[in-house]
C-alpha positions in Angstrom: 0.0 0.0 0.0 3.0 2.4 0.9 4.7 1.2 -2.3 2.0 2.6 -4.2 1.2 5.6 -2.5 5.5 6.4 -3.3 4.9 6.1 -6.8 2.2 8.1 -7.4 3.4 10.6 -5.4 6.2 10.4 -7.7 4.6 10.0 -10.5 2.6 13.5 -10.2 6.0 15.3 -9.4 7.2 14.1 -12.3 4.2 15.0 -14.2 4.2 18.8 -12.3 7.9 19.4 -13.8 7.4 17.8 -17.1 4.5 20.6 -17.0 6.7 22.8 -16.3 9.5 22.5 -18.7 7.3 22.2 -21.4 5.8 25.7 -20.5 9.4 26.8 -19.8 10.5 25.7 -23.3 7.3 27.3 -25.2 8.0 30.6 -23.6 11.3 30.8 -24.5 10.9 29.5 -28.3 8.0 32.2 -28.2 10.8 34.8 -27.3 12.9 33.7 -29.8 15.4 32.5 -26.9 16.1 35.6 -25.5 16.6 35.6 -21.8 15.1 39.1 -21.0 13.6 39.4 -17.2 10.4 40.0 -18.1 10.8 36.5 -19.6 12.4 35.4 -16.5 9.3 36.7 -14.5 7.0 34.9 -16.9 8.6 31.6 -16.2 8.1 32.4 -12.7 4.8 33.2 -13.2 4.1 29.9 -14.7 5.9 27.9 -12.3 3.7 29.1 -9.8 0.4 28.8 -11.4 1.6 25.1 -12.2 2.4 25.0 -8.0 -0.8 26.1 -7.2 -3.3 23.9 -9.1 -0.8 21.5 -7.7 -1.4 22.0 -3.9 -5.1 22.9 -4.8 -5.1 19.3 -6.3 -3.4 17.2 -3.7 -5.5 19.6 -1.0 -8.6 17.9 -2.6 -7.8 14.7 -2.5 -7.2 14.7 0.8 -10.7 16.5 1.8 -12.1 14.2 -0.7 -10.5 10.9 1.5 -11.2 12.4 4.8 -15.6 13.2 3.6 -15.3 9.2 2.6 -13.5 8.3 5.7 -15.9 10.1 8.0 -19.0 9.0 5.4 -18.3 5.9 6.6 -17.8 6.1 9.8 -21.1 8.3 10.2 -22.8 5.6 8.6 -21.7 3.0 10.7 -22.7 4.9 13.7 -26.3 5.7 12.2 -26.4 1.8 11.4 -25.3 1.1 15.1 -28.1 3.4 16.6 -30.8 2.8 14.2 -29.9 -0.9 15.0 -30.0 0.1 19.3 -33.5 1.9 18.7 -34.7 -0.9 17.3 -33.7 -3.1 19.7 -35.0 -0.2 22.7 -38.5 -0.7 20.5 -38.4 -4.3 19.9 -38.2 -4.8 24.1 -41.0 -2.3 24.7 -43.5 -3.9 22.2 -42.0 -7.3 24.7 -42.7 -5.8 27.9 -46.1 -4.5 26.8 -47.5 -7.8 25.0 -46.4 -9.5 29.0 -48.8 -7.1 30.9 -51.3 -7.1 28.0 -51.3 -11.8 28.2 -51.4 -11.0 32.1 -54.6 -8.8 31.6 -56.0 -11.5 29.7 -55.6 -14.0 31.9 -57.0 -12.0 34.6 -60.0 -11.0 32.3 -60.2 -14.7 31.4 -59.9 -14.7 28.2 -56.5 -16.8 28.2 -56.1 -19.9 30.2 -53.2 -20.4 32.7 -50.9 -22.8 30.5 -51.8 -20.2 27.4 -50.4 -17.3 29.2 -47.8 -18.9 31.1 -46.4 -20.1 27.6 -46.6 -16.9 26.3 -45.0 -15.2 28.7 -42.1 -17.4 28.9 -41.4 -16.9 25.4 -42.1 -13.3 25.5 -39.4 -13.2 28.5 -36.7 -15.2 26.9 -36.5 -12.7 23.7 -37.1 -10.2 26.1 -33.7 -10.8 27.9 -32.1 -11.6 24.5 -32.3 -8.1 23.3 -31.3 -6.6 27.1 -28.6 -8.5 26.7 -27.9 -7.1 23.4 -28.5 -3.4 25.1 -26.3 -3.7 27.4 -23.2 -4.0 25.4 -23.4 -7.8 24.3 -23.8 -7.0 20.6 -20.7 -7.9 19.1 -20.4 -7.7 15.5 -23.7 -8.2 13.0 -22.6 -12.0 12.0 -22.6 -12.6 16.0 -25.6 -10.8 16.5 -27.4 -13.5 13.7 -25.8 -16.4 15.2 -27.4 -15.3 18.6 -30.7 -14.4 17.2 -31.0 -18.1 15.4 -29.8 -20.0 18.6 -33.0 -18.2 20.6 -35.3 -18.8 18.0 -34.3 -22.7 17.9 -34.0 -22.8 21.6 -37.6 -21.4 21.8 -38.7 -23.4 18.9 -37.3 -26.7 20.6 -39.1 -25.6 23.5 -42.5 -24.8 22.4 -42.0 -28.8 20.5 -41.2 -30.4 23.9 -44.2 -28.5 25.8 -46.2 -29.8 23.3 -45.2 -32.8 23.3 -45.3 -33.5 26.8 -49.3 -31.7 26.6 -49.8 -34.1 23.8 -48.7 -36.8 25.9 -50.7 -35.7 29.1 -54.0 -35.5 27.3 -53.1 -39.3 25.8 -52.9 -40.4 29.2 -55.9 -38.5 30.5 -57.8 -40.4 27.6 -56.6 -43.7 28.2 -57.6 -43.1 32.1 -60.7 -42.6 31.4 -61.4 -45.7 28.6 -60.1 -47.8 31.6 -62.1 -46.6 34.1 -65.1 -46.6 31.7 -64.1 -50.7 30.6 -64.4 -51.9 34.6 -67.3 -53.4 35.4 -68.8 -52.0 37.8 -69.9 -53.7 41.2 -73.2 -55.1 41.5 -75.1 -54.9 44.7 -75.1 -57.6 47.3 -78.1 -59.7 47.7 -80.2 -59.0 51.0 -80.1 -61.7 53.2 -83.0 -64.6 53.3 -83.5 -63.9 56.5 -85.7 -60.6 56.0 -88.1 -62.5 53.7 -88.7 -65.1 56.4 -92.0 -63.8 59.1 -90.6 -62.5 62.3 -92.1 -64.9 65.1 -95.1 -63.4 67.2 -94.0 -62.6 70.3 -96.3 -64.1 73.5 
């Protein structure tokens, strides 16, 4: 990289004085050669016009590099904070979807599994991205990786709990086929002895 900075550094001051031989050489042959100081201020003249589009040249480059250097890094910080509000809105729409399940449950629209397995989900994402708030964002890539592993993790989760509710109502069900398939006790026969006439008593 410093290798080619070198050479085209060099290759522009070789460029400004070919420039300015060649304007050096025109004056003259339009003087007919004759080394007069007003020809000696021309020269002059020209050398430092050639100096100063120069300077004015290399002075924009570098602006130019620096507005790209600092484009860059002003859009990485708007990318970083438009990613952090985001996040900050992402964990309110969290919070507030917990209180709203826990007003329905109390309402009783939503049973107690359905809003305890909505709230558990809700929580887990919920400390995700506070984890991510607080300084645990890491680059982008690590950021995906994160965000896949919770959503597998949750998804694995909400498999299992079904499962095992799957599983629970199958053995509810074959309870109760079992209990319905026992024959059921018949009642005992009343003795002989109360169809038999009591004795008269003297």
């Amino acid at each position: 990289m410093k290798t080619t900075e070198t050479t085209l550094k060099w290759v522009r001051l070789a460029s400004g004085a070919a420039v300015v031989l060649v304007g050096w050489v025109f004056i003259l042959i339009y003087n007919s050669f004759h080394v007069t100081p007003p020809v000696v201020f021309v020269c002059l003249a020209f050398l430092a016009v050639v100096t100063a589009i120069y300077n004015l040249f290399r002075t924009g480059a570098v602006a130019a590099a620096t507005d790209d250097s600092d484009d860059d890094l002003e859009l990485e910080t708007l990318g970083a904070s438009g990613q952090r509000l985001e996040l900050e809105r992402e964990k309110r729409t969290l919070l507030k979807a917990i209180k709203e399940a826990e007003f329905d449950h109390q309402m009783g629209k939503l049973s107690k599994r359905d809003v305890d397995e909505m709230i558990g989900l809700y929580r887990m994402r919920a400390i995700e991205v506070i984890k991510l708030l607080d300084g645990g964002g890491g680059t982008v890539r690590e950021q995906i990786q994160r965000e896949v592993r919770a959503r597998l993790e949750l998804e694995s989760k909400a498999k299992k709990k079904a499962a095992a509710d799957a599983d629970a109502r199958k053995s509810k069900k074959k309870k109760a086929q079992q209990k319905a398939e026992e024959p059921k006790p018949q009642p005992d026969e009343e003795p002989a002895a109360a169809d038999e006439p009591k004795e008269a008593t003297p």
